[in-house]
C-alpha positions, -999 to +999 in steps of 0.1 A: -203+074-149-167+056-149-145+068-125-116+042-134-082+060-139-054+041-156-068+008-140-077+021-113-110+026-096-101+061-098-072+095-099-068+092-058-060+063-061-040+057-091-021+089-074-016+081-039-005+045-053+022+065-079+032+083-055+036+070-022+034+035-025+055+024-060+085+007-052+080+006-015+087-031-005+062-040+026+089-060+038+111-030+048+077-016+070+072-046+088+040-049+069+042-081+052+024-105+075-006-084+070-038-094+056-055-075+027-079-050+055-051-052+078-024-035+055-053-011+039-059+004+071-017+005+078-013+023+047-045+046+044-025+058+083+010+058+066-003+084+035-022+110+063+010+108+085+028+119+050+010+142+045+011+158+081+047+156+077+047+180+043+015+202+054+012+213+091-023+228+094-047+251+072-062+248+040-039+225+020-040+199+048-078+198+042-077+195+005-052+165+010-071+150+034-102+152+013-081+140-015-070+108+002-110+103+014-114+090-026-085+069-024-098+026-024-070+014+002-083-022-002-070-019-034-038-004-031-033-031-005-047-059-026-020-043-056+009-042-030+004-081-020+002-091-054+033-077-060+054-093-036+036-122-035+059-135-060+090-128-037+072-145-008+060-177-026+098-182-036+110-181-005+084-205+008+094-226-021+129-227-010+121-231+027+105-261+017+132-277-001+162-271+032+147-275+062+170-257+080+159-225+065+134-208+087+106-193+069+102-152+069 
């Protein structure tokens, strides 16, 4: 049985990447120098501690937590690099070109 949800590999995902993640730039976190596992596990820590923040203790708590347990970080990550990836090759690109320009 296919799991896939609107691209992705399934509703957690496609959710927690709706969400919490769209239009958050990884350069405002501090994130992105991070590696594909690196920022997975970064952002699999940053959607519990949202959750915390909105849900103290008791039953809801554990049907969030068990909701994020489906979620495929890795691919949320891989999604948020490819986004930006784009913003960082152009800066690289224009690093190259003054060399006074120190690279981010």
């Amino acid at each position: 049985m296919d799991n896939r949800y609107n691209g992705w590999t399934n509703y957690a995902t496609w959710r927690v990447n709706l969400e919490i993640f769209d239009g958050l730039d990884p350069r405002e976190m501090g994130w992105h120098t991070l590696d594909k596992y690196a920022l997975a596990s970064v952002i699999k820590e940053y959607a519990n501690e949202m959750i915390e923040i909105d849900v103290r203790e008791g039953l809801a708590l554990d049907y969030a937590r068990a909701f994020l347990s489906d979620v495929n970080w890795h691919e949320i990550a891989e999604a948020m690099i490819e986004a930006h990836d784009d913003e960082r090759g152009v800066l690289e690109t224009a690093a190259w070109y003054d060399t006074s320009a120190e690279l981010l």
